[in-house]
C-alpha positions in Angstrom: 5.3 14.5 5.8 4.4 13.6 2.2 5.5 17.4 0.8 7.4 15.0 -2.1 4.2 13.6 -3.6 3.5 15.7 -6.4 6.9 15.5 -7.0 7.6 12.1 -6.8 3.9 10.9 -8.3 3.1 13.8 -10.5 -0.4 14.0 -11.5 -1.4 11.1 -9.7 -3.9 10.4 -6.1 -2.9 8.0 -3.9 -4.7 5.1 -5.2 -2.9 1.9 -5.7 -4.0 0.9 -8.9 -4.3 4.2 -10.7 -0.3 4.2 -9.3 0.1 0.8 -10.6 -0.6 2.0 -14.2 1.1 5.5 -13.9 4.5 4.0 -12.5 4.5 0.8 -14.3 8.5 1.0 -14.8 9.2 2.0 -11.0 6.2 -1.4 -9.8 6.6 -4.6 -8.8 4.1 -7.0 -7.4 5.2 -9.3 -4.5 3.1 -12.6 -3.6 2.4 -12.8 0.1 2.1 -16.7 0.1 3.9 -19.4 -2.4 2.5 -19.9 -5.5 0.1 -16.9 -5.4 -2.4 -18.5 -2.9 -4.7 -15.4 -2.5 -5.7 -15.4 1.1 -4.1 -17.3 4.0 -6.2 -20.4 6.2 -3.5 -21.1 9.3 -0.7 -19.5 11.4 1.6 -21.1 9.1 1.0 -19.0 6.2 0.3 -15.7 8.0 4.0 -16.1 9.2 4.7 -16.3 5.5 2.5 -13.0 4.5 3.8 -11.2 7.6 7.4 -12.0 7.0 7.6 -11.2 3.6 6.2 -7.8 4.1 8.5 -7.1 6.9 11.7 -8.0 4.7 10.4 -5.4 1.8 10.1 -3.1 4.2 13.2 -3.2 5.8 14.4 -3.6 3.0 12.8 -0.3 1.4 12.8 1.4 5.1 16.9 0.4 5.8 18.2 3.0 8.4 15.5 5.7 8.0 12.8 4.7 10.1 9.8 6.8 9.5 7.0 6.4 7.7 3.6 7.2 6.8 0.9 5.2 6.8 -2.1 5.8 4.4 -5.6 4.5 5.3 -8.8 5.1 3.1 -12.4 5.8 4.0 -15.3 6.1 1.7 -18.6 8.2 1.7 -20.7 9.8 -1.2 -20.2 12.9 -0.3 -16.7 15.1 0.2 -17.6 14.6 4.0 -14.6 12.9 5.3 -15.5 9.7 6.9 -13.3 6.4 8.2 -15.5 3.3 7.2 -12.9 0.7 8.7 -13.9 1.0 12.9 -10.2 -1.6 12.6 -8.6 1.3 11.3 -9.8 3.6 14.2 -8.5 1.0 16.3 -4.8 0.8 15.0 -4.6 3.7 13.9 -6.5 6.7 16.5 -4.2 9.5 15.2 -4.6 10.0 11.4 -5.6 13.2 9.9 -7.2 13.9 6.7 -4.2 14.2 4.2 -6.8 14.9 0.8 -9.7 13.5 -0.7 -9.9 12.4 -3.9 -13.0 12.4 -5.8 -13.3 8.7 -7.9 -16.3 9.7 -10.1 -13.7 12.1 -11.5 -10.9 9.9 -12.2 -12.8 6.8 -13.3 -15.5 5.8 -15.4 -16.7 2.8 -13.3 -18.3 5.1 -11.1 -21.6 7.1 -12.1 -22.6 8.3 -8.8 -20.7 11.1 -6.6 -17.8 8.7 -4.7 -14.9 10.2 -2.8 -12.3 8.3 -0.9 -10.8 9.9 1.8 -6.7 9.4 2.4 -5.8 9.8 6.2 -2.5 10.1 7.4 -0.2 9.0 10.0 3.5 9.2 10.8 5.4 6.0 12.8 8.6 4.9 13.3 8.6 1.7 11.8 10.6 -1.7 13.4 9.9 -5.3 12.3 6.1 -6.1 13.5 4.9 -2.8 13.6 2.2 -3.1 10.7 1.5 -6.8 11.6 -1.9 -6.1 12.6 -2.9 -4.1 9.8 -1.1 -6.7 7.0 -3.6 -9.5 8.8 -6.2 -7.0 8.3 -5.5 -6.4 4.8 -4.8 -10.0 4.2 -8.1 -11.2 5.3 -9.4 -9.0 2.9 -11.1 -6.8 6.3 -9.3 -3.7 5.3 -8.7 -2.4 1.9 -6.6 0.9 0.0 -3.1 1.2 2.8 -0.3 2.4 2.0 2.7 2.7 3.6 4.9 5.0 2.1 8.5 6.7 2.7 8.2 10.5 4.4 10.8 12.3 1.2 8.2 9.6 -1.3 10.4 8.0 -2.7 8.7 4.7 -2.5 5.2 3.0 -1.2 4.3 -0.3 -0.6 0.4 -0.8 -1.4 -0.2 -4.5 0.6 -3.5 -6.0 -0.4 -5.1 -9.4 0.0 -2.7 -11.7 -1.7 0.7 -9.5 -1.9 1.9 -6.5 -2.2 2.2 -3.6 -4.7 6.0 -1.3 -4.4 6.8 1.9 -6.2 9.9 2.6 -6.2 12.1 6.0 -6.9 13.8 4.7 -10.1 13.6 1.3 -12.5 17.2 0.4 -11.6 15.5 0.4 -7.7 13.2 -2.1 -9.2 15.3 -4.2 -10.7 17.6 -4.9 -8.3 14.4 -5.6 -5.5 12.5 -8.0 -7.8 16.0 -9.4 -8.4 16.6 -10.2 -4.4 13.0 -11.9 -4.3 12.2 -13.3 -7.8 10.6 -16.5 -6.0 7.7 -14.0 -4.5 6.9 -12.4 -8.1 3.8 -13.3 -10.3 4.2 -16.2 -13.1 2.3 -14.1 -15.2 3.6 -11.9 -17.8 2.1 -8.8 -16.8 3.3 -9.2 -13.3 -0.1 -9.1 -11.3 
């Protein structure tokens, strides 16, 4: 399970907007709600976020059907930890895949802060992730990914869409094609 990364994402951790920047021909940003509304307020609209998630990922999963699933924890120390007690919930099974140490990779952070990327393998089918896009949605849960087993694409839901990296530009085009209505007004995409 994820022996493609370095191969797929040379040189880059599994953090979604590092990724963003690193794979900027191969992203696309998907809105979870109708005209970017951020964060949903009835059942109504969390139909809307949960159904457009399941169609990318039907769409990205097609007949394979397993995945990984990508949760983060954080600590100050390269102790790995799970901060989310949700994530222990959903998911009871993960194992450490790597931690990465932020203070390294970015400037915003002065002090020693390390996230640590757990790992999980499923079988996905419509619903599966349901729980864990409400999670994310409400802003509960942050840093997921789910994310092909040969890497050769991730979807990065956070609270108001989606992020999805995808093996190739052409792959790109041709989703953000299928569901121009969910993309970003703005120019840059987010």
């Amino acid at each position: 399970m994820l022996d493609n990364w370095q191969e797929r994402f040379p040189n880059c951790e599994p953090v979604s907007h590092l990724m963003r920047t690193a794979f900027r021909k191969r992203w696309v940003r998907f809105h979870s709600l109708p005209e970017s509304k951020r964060y949903p307020e009835n059942e109504g609209e969390y139909e809307t976020v949960l159904h457009r998630h399941n169609r990318i990922l039907g769409e990205l999963v097609g007949s394979e059907r397993g995945v990984a699933l990508l949760t983060t924890g954080y600590s100050e120390t390269p102790q790995p930890v799970r901060t989310y007690p949700e994530l222990d919930a959903f998911d009871p099974n993960a194992k450490l895949w790597r931690t990465v140490a932020m203070h390294e990779l970015e400037r915003d952070f002065s002090d020693p802060n390390y996230w640590h990327v757990f790992a999980s393998g499923w079988e996905w089918r419509r619903g599966l992730f349901d729980p864990l896009v409400r999670l994310v949605a409400d802003g509960t849960v942050a840093n997921v990914m789910i994310v092909d087993l040969d890497c050769r694409w991730l979807l990065h839901p956070y609270d108001g869409g989606m992020d999805v990296i995808l093996d190739s530009p052409a792959a790109r085009g041709r989703l953000r094609a299928i569901h121009k209505d969910w993309l970003s007004l703005r120019a840059d995409g987010l």
